[in-house]
GUMI-122464 format. One record per atom (N, C-alpha, C): residue number from 1; residue in three letters; atom name; x negated, z, y negated. Coordinates in nm, 2 decimals. Example, Ala and Ser with C-alpha at 12.3 -4.5 7.8 and 13.67 -1.06 7.14 Angstrom:
BEGIN
{1 'ALA' 'N' {-1.32 0.78 0.57}}
{1 'ALA' 'CA' {-1.23 0.78 0.45}}
{1 'ALA' 'C' {-1.32 0.78 0.33}}
{2 'SER' 'N' {-1.28 0.71 0.22}}
{2 'SER' 'CA' {-1.37 0.71 0.11}}
{2 'SER' 'C' {-1.29 0.79 0.00}}
***
This chain:
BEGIN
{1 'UNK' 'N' {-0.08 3.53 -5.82}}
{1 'UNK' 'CA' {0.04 3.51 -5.74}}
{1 'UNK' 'C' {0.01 3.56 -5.60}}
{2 'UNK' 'N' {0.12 3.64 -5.54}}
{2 'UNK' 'CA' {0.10 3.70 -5.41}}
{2 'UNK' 'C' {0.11 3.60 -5.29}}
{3 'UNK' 'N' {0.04 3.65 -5.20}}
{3 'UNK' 'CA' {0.10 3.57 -5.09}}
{3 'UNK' 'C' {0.23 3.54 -5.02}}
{4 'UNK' 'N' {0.28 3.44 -4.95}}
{4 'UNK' 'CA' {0.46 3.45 -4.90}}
{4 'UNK' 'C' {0.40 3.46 -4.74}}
{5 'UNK' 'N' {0.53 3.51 -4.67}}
{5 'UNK' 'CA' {0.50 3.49 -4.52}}
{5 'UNK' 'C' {0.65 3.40 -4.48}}
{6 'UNK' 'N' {0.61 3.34 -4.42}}
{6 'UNK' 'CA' {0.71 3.22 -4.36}}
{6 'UNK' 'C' {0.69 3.20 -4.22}}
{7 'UNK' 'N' {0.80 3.22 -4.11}}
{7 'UNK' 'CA' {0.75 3.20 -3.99}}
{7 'UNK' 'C' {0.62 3.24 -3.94}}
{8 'UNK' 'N' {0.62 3.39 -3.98}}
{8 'UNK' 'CA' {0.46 3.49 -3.96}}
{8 'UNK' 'C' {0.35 3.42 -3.99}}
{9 'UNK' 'N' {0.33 3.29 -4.05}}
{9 'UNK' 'CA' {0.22 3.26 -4.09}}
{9 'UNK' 'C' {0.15 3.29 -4.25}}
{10 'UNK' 'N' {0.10 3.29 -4.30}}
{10 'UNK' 'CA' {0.02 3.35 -4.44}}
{10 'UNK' 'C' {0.01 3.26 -4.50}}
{11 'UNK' 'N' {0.03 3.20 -4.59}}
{11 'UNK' 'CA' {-0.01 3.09 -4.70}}
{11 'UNK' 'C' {0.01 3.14 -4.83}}
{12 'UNK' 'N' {-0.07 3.12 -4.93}}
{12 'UNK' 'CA' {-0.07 3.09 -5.04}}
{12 'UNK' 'C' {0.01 3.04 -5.13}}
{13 'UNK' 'N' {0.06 2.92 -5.08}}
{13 'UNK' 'CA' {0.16 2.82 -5.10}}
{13 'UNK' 'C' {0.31 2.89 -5.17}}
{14 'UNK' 'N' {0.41 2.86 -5.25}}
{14 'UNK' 'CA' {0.49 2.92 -5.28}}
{14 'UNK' 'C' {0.62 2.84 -5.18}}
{15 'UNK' 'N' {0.69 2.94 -5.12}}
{15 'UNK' 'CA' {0.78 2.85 -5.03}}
{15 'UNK' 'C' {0.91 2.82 -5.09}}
{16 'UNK' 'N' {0.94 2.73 -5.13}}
{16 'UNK' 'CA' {1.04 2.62 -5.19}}
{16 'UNK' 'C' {1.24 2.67 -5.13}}
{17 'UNK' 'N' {1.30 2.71 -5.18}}
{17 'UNK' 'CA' {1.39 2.72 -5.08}}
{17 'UNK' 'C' {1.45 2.52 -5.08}}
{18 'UNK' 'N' {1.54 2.54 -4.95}}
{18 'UNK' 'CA' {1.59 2.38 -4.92}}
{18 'UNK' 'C' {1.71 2.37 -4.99}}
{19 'UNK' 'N' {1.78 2.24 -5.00}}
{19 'UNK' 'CA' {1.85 2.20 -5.06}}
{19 'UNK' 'C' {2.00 2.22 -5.02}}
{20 'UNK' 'N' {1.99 2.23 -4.83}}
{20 'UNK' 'CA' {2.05 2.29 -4.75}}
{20 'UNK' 'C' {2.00 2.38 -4.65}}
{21 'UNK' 'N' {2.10 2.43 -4.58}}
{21 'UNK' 'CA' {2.09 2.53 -4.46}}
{21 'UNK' 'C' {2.07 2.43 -4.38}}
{22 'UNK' 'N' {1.96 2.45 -4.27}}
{22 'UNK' 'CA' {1.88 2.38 -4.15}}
{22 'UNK' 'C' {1.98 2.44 -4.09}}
{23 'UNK' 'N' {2.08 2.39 -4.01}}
{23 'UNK' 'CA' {2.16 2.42 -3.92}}
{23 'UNK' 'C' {2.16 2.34 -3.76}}
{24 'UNK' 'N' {2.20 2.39 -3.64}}
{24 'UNK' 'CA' {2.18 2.33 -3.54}}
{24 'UNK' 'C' {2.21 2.22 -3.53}}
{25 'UNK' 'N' {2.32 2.18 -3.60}}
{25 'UNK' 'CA' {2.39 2.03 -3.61}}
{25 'UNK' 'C' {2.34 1.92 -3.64}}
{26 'UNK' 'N' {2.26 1.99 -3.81}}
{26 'UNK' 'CA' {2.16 1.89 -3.83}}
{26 'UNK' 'C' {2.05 1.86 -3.78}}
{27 'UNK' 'N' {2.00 1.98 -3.65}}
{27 'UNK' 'CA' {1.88 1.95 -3.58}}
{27 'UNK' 'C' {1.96 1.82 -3.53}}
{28 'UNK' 'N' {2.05 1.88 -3.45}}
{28 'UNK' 'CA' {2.11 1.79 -3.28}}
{28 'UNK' 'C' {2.10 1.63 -3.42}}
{29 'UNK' 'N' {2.17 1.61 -3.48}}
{29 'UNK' 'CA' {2.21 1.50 -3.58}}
{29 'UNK' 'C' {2.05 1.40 -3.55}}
{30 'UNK' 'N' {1.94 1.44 -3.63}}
{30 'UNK' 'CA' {1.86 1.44 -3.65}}
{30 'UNK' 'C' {1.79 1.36 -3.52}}
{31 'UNK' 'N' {1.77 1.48 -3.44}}
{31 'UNK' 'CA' {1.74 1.43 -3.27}}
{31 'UNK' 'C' {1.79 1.36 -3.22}}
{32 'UNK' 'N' {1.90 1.31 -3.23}}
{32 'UNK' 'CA' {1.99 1.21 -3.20}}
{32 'UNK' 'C' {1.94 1.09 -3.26}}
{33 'UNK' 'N' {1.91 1.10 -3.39}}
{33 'UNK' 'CA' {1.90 0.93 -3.50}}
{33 'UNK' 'C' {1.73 0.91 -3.42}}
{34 'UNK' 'N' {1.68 1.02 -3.36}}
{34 'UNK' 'CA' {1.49 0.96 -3.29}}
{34 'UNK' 'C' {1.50 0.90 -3.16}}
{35 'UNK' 'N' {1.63 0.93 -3.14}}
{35 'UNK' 'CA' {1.65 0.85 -2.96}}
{35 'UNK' 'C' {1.63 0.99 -2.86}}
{36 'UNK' 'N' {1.67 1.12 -2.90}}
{36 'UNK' 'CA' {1.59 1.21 -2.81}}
{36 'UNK' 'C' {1.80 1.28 -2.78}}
{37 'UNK' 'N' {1.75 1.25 -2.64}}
{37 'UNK' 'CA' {1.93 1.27 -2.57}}
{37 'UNK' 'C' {1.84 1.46 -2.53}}
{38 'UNK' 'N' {1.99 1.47 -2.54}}
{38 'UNK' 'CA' {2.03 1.65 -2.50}}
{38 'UNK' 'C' {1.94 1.71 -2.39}}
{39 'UNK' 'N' {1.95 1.61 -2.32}}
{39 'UNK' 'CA' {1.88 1.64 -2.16}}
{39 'UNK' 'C' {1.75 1.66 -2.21}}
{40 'UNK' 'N' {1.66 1.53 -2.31}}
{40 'UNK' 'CA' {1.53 1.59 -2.31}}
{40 'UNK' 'C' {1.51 1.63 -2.43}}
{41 'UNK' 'N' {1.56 1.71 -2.49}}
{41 'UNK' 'CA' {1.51 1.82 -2.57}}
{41 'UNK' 'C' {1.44 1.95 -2.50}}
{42 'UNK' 'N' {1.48 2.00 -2.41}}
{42 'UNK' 'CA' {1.39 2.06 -2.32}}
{42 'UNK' 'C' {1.24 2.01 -2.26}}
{43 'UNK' 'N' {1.25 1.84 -2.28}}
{43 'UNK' 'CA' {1.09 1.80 -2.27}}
{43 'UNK' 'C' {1.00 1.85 -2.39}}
{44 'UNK' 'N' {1.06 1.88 -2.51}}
{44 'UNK' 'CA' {0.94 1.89 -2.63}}
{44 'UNK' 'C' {0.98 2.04 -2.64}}
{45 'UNK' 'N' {0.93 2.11 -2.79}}
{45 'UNK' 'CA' {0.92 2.22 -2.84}}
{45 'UNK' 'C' {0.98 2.18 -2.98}}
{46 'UNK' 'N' {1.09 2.26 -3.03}}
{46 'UNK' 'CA' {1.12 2.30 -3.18}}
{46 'UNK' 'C' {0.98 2.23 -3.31}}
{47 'UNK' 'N' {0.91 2.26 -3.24}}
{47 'UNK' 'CA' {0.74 2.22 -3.34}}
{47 'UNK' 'C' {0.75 2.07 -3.31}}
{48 'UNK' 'N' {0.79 2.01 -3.22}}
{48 'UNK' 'CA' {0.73 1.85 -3.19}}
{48 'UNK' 'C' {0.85 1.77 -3.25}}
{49 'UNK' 'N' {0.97 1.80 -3.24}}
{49 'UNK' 'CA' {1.02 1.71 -3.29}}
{49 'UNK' 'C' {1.09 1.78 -3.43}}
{50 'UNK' 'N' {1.05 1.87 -3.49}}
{50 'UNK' 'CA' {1.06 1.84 -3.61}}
{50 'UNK' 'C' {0.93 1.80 -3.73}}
{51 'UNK' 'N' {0.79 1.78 -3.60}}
{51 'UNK' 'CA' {0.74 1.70 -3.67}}
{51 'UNK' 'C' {0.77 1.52 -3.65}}
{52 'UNK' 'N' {0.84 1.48 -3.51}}
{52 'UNK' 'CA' {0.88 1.40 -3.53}}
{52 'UNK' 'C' {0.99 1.36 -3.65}}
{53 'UNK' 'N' {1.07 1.43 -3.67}}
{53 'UNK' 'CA' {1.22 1.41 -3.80}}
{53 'UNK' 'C' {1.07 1.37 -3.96}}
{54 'UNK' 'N' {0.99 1.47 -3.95}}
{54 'UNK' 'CA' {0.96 1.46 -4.10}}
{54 'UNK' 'C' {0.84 1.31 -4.08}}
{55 'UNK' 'N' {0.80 1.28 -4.01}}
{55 'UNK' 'CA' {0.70 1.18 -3.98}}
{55 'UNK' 'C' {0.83 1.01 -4.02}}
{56 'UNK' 'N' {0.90 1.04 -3.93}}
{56 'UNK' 'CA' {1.01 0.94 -3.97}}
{56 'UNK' 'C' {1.06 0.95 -4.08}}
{57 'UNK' 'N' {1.09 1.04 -4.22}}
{57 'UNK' 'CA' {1.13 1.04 -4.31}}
{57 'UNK' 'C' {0.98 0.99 -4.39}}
{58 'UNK' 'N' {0.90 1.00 -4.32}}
{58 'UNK' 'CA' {0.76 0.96 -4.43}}
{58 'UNK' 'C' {0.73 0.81 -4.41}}
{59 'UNK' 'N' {0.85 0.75 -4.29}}
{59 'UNK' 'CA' {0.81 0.58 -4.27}}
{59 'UNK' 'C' {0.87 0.55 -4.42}}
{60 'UNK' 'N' {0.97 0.59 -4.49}}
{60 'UNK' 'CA' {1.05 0.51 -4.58}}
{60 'UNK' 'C' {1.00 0.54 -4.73}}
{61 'UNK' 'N' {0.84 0.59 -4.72}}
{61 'UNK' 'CA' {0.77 0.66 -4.85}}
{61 'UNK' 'C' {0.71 0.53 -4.87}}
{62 'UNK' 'N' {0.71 0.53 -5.02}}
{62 'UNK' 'CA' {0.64 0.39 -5.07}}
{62 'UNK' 'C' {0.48 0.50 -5.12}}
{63 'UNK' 'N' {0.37 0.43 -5.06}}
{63 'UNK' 'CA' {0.25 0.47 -5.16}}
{63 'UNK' 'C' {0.21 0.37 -5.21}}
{64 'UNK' 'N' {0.15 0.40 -5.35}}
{64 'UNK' 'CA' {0.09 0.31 -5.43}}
{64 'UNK' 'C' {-0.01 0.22 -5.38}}
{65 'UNK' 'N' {-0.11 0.29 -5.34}}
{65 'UNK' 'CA' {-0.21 0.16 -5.25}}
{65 'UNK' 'C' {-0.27 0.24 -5.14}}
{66 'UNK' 'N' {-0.34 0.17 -5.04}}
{66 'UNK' 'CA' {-0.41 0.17 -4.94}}
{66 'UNK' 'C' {-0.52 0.17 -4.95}}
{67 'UNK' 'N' {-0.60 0.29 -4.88}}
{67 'UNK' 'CA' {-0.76 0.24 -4.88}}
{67 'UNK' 'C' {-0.81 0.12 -4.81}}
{68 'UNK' 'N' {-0.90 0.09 -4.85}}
{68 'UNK' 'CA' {-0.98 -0.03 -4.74}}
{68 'UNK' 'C' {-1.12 0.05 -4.70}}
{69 'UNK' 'N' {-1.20 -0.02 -4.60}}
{69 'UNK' 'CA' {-1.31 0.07 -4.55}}
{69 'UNK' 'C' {-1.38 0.06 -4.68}}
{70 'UNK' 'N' {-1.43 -0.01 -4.79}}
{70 'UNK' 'CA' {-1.51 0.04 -4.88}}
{70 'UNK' 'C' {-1.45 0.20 -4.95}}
{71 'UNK' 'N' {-1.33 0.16 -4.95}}
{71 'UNK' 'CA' {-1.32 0.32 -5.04}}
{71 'UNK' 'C' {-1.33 0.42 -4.98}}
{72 'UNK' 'N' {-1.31 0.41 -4.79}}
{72 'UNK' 'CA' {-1.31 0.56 -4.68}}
{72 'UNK' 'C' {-1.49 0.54 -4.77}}
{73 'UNK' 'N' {-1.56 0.44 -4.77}}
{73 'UNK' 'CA' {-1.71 0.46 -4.79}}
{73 'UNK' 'C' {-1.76 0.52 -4.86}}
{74 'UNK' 'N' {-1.69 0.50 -5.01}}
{74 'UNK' 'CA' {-1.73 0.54 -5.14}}
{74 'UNK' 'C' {-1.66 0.69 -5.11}}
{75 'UNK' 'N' {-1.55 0.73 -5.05}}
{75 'UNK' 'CA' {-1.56 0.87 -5.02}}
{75 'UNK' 'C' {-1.62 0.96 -4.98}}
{76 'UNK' 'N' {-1.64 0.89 -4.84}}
{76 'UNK' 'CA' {-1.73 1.03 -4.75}}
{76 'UNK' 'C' {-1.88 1.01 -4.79}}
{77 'UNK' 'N' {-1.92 0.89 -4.85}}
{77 'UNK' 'CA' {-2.08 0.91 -4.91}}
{77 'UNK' 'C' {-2.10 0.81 -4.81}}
***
């Protein structure tokens, strides 16, 4: 399988199309539900708060279990 380029970077990875079109609205939408007003969108970069949107969509992920320090232990040796 060939490589894909996405936003000039190289991966491997096969890139998925979305379910929708990322549109401005749903950025502003989005920025809006994190507490982040018009004015300071200018404080961050495109990169920071759409890792903020996807970090908040990962609060509502159920995982099955948690490590405890024995298992970080049984991992790294």
């Amino acid at each position: 399988m060939g490589s894909k380029y996405q936003d000039r970077v190289r991966t491997k990875k096969p890139v998925k199309p979305t379910a929708r079109e990322s549109t401005l609205g749903i950025f502003m939408l989005r920025a809006a539900e994190l507490g982040i007003t018009v004015t300071e969108l200018g404080d961050y970069t495109l990169g920071e708060i759409t890792d903020m949107i996807i970090e908040k969509a990962n609060d509502y992920e159920e995982y099955p279990e948690i490590a405890d320090s024995k298992d970080i232990h049984r991992f790294f040796g």
